[in-house]
C-alpha positions in Angstrom: 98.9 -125.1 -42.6 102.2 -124.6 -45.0 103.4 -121.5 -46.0 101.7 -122.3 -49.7 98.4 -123.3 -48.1 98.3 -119.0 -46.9 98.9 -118.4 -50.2 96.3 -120.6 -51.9 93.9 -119.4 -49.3 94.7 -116.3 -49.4 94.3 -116.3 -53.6 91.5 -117.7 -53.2 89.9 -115.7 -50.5 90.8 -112.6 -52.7 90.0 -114.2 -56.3 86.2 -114.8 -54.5 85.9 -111.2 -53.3 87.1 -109.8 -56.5 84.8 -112.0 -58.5 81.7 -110.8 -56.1 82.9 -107.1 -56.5 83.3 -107.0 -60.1 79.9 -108.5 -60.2 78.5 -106.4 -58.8 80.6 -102.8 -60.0 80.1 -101.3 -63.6 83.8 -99.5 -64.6 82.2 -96.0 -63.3 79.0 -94.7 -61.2 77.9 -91.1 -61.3 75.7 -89.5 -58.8 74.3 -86.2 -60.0 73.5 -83.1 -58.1 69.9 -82.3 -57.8 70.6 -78.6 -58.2 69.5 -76.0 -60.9 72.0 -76.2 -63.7 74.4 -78.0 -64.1 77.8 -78.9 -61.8 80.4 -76.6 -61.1 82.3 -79.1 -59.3 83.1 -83.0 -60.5 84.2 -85.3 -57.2 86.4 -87.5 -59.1 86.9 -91.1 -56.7 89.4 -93.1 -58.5 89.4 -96.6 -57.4 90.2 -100.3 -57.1 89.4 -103.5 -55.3 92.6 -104.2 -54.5 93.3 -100.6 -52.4 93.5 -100.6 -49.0 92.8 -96.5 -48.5 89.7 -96.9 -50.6 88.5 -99.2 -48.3 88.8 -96.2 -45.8 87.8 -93.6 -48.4 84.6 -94.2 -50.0 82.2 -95.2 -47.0 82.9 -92.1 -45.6 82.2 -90.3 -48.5 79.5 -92.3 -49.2 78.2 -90.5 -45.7 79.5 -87.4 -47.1 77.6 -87.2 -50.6 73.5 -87.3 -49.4 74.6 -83.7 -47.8 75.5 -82.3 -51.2 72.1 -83.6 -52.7 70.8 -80.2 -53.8 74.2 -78.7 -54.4 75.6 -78.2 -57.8 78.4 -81.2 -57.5 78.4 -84.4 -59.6 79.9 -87.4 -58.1 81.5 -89.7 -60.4 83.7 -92.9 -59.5 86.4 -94.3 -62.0 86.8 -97.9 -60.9 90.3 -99.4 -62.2 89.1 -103.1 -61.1 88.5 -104.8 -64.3 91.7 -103.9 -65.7 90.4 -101.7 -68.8 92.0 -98.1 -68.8 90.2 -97.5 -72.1 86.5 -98.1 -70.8 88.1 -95.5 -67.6 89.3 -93.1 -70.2 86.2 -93.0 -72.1 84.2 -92.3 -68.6 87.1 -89.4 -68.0 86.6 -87.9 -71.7 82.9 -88.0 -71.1 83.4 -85.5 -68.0 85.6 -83.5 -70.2 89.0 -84.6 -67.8 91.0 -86.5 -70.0 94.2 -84.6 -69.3 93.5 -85.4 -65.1 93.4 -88.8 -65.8 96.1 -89.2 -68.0 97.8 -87.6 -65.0 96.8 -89.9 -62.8 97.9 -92.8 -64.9 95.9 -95.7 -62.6 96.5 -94.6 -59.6 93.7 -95.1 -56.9 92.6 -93.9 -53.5 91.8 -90.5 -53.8 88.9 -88.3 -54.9 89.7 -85.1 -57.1 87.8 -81.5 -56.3 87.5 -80.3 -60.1 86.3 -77.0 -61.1 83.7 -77.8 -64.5 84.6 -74.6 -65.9 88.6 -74.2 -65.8 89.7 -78.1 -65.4 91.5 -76.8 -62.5 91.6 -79.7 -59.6 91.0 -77.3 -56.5 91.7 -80.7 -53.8 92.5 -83.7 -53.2 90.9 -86.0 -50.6 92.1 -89.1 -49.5 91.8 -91.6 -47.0 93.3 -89.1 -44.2 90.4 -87.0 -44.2 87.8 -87.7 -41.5 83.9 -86.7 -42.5 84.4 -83.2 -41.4 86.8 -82.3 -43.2 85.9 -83.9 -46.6 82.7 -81.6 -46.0 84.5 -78.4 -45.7 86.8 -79.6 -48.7 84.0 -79.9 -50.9 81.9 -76.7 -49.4 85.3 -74.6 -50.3 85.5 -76.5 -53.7 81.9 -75.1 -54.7 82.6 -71.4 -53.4 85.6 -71.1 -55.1 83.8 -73.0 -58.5 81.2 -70.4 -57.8 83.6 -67.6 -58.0 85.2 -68.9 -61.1 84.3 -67.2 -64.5 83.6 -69.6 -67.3 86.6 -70.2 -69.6 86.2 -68.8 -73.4 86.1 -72.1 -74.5 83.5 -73.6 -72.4 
């Protein structure tokens, strides 16, 4: 095969599993905490087709989020796939984090620990983190959310 018959079947390859995925993915999911009340922490997942460490990231967090069930974290996914920041922004203004995704400015591969009552992101977890330790990150994340007094404003 030539060098441009990779590349077509490599386009196309991709092209076919982007098509399926975008099928198949609104712009964001949310999973909500069965707790009392509601979340003191948001899991942010920010997200593409095309990255390679969310390919690592979100099965194992996938694994991660049925432990949190009945604890008072929401877990919400902003998908940058389809190409429309403005959908993504609305999802982030919806959670009240415009300011974090602004920061973030489309970048993908990560999931941000967010206190609901300061804005404040208390971690980051990424692709590095192995099951255990994506636990811990979030148990931490909801002691120290639990800790936190509610701002004036809030």
């Amino acid at each position: 095969m030539t060098t441009n018959g990779y590349v077509r079947a490599g386009f196309l390859a991709m092209a076919a599993g982007l098509l399926g995925f975008l099928m198949l993915r609104p712009v964001a999911t949310s999973v909500a905490a069965e707790a009392d009340g509601p979340a003191e922490v948001l899991a942010v997942t920010f997200s593409s087709a095309w990255c390679a460490s969310c390919r690592i990231l979100k099965p194992r967090l996938a694994r991660v989020i049925p432990e949190f069930e009945d604890a008072p974290v929401k877990f919400v996914e902003i998908d940058f796939s389809l190409g429309d920041a403005a959908a993504a922004r609305e999802v982030a203004a919806a959670e009240g984090i415009e300011a974090i995704f602004d920061d973030v400015a489309g970048a993908t591969g990560f999931t941000l620990l967010v206190d609901r009552d300061t804005g404040e992101v208390l971690e980051m977890i990424t692709s590095s983190y192995p099951e255990d330790a994506m636990r811990a990150s979030i148990a931490a994340a909801l002691a120290i959310a639990a800790r936190t007094p509610a701002r004036a404003d809030g």
